[in-house]
C-alpha positions as CSV (number, residue, x, y, z in Angstrom):
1,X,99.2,-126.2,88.0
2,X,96.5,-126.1,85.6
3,X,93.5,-124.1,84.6
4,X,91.0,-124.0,87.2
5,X,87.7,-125.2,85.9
6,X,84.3,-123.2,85.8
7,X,82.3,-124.1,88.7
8,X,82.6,-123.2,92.6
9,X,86.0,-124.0,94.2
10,X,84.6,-126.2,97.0
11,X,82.8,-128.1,94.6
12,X,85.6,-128.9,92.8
13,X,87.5,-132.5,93.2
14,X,84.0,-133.8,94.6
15,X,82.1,-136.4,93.1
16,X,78.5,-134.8,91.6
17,X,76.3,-136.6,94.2
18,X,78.7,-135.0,96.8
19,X,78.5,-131.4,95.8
20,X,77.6,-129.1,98.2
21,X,75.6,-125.8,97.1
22,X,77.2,-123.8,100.0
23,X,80.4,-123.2,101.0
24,X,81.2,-126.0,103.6
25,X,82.9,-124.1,106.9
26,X,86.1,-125.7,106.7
27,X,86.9,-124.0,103.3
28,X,86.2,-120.5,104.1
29,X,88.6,-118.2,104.0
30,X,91.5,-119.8,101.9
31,X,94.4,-117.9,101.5
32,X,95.1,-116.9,98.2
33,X,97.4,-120.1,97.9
34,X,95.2,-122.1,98.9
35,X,92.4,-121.2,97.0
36,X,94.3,-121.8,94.1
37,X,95.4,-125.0,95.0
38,X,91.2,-126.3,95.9
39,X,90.1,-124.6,92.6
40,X,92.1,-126.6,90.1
41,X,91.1,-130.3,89.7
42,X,93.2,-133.3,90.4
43,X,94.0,-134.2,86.7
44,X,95.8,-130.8,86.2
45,X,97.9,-130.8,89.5
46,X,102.1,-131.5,88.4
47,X,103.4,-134.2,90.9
48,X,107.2,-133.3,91.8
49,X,109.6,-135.8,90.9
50,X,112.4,-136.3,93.2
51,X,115.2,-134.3,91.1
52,X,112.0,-131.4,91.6
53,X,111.9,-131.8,95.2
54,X,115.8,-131.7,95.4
55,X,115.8,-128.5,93.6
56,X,113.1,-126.6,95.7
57,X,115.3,-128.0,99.0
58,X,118.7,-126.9,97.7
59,X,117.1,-123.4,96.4
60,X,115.2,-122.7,99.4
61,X,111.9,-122.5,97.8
62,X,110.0,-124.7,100.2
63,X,106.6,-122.4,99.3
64,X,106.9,-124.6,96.1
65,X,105.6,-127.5,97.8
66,X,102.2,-128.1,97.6
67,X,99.6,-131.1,98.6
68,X,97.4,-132.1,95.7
69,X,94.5,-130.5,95.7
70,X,91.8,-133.1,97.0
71,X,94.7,-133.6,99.6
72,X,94.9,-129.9,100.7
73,X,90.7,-130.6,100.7
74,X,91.0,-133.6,103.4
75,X,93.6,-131.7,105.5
76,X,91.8,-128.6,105.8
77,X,88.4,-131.0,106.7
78,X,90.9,-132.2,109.5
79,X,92.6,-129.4,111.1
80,X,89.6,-128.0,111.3
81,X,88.1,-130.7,113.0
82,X,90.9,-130.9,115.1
83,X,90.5,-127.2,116.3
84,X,87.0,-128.2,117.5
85,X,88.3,-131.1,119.4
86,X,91.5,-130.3,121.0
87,X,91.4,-126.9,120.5
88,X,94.5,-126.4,117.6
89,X,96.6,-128.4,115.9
90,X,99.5,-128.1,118.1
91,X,97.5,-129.4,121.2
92,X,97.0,-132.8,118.8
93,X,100.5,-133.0,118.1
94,X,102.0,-132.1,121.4
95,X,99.2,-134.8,123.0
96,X,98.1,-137.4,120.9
97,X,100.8,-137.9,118.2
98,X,103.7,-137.1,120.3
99,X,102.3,-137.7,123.8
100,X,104.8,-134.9,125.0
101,X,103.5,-133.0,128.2
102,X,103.6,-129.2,128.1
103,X,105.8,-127.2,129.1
104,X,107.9,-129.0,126.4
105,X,111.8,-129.4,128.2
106,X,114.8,-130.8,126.5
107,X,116.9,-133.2,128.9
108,X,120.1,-132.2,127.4
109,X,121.7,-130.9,124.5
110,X,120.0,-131.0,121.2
111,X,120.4,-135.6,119.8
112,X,122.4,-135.9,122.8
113,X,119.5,-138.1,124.3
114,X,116.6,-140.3,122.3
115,X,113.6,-139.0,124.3
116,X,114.3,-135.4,123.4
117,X,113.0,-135.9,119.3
118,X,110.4,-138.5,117.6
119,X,110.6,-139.0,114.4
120,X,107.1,-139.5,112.4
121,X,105.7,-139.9,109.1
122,X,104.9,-136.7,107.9
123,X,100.7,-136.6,108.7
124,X,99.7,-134.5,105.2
125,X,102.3,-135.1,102.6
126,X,103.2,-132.8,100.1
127,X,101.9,-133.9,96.1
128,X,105.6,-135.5,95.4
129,X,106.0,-139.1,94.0
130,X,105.1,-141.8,95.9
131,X,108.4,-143.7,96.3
132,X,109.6,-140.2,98.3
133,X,108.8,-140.8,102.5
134,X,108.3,-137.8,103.9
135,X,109.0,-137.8,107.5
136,X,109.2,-135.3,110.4
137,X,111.2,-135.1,113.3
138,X,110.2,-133.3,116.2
139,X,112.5,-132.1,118.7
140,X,111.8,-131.4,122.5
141,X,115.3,-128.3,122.1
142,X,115.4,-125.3,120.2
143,X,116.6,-125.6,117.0
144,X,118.4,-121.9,116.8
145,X,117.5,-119.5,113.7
146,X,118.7,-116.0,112.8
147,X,116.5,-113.8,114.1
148,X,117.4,-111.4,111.2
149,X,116.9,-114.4,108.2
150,X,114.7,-116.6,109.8
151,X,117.8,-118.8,108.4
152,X,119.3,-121.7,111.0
153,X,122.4,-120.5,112.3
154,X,125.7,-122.4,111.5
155,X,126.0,-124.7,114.9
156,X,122.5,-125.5,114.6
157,X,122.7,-126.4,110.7
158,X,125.6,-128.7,111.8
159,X,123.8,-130.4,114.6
160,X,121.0,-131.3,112.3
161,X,123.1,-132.5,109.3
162,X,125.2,-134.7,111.5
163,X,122.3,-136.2,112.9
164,X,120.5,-136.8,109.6
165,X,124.4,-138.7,108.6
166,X,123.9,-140.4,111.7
167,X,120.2,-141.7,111.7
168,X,120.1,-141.8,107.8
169,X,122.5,-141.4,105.4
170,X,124.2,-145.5,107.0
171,X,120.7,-146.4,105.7
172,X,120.4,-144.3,102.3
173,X,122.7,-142.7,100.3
174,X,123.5,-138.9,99.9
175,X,121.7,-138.7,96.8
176,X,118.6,-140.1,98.0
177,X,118.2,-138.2,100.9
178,X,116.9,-134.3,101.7
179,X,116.4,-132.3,105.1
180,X,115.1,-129.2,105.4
181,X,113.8,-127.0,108.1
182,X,110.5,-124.9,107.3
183,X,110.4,-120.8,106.9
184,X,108.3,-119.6,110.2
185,X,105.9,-118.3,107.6
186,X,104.7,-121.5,106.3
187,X,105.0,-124.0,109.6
188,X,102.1,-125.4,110.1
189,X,102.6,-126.4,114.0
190,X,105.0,-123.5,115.0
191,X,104.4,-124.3,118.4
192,X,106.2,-127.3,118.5
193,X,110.2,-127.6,117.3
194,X,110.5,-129.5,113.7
195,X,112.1,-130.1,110.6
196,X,111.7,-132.1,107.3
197,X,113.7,-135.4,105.9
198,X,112.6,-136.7,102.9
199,X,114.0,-140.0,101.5
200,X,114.1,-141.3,97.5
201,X,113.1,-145.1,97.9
202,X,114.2,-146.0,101.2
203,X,113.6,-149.8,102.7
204,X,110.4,-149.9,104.2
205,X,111.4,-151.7,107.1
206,X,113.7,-149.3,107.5
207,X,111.1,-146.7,107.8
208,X,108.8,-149.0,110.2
209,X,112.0,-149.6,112.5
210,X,112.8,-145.5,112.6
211,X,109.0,-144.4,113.2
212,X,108.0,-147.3,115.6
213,X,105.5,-148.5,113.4
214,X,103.8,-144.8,112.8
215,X,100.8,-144.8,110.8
216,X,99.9,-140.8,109.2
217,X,97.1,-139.4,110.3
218,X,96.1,-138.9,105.9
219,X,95.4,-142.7,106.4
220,X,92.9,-142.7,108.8
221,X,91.2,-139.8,108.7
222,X,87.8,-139.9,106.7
223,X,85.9,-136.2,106.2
């Protein structure tokens, strides 16, 4: 990340005739993180390579990934639209993107039947080179954590892992392919069961087969 420049954070990554002289709502109260990420400017932000994005999996340092910063603008712009519409995030997901009714029930065991998970594009991606898809599946079971580590547990780990071989790795190799499954600290829609898979190159109608055709929200949203 680079040096942030002299001016106010919200004003930053906006064209001059854009340039608001207040704060606008949806960037009040940043988190310190976050107000990092919105004061530097696009030019200075370090886009992760896939060897990067490998490392922060295998390490466990998912707080590494970041969107770019006029990316982490537009997403905040939209979830906070969102809360005004539906109410939260989760709502959105739970209603619109994965047309699930509440309460959310598993028919069986966790992959044992299609209609229990949908997988997605990933709505906000991360700043990480553009050949890497990025997608999310949700899952209608538990996947089961330590409540000590906040770590999965070893049957869950296993279910997941031969899923991902199942679904992915007969389509990409092992060393283009990453699946991880977000601390509880930095989930964005804890409400609703997911994890990450994230794919080096992969054949786009490949991608377009898995996700039904699913277009991210980043792509049609306009703040």
């Amino acid at each position: 990340m680079g040096h942030q420049i002299d001016m106010p954070y919200w004003q930053v990554n906006v064209t001059e005739s854009e340039r608001q002289v207040d704060c606008p709502d949806f960037l009040l109260d940043l988190s310190d993180k976050d107000f990092g990420i919105i004061s530097t400017p696009d030019s200075d932000y370090h886009i992760l390579n896939w060897d990067e994005v490998r490392r922060i999996v295998r390490a466990n340092l998912l707080d590494q990934f970041q969107r770019v910063p006029s990316e982490l603008r537009r997403y905040k712009a939209y979830t906070f639209n969102l809360a005004r519409t539906y109410g939260n995030v989760a709502s959105f997901i739970l209603n619109q993107r994965l047309q699930w009714s509440a309460p959310v029930q598993a028919r069986g065991r966790p992959f044992e039947f299609g209609d229990d998970f949908k997988i997605l594009i990933n709505d906000w991606p991360y700043g990480i080179d553009p050949r890497i898809v990025h997608l999310v599946v949700w899952t209608k079971f538990d996947l089961e954590e330590d409540p000590t580590t906040g770590d999965l547990v070893d049957e869950s780990r296993k279910e997941i892992d031969d899923f991902v071989t199942k679904t992915f790795r007969s389509h990409v190799s092992d060393d283009k392919i990453i699946w991880f499954k977000n601390w509880r600290g930095l989930k964005s829609v804890g409400a609703v069961e997911h994890f990450h898979v994230m794919m080096f190159n992969p054949d786009p109608d490949f991608i377009r087969s898995i996700t039904h055709g699913d277009i991210p929200q980043w792509q049609m949203f306009e703040d």
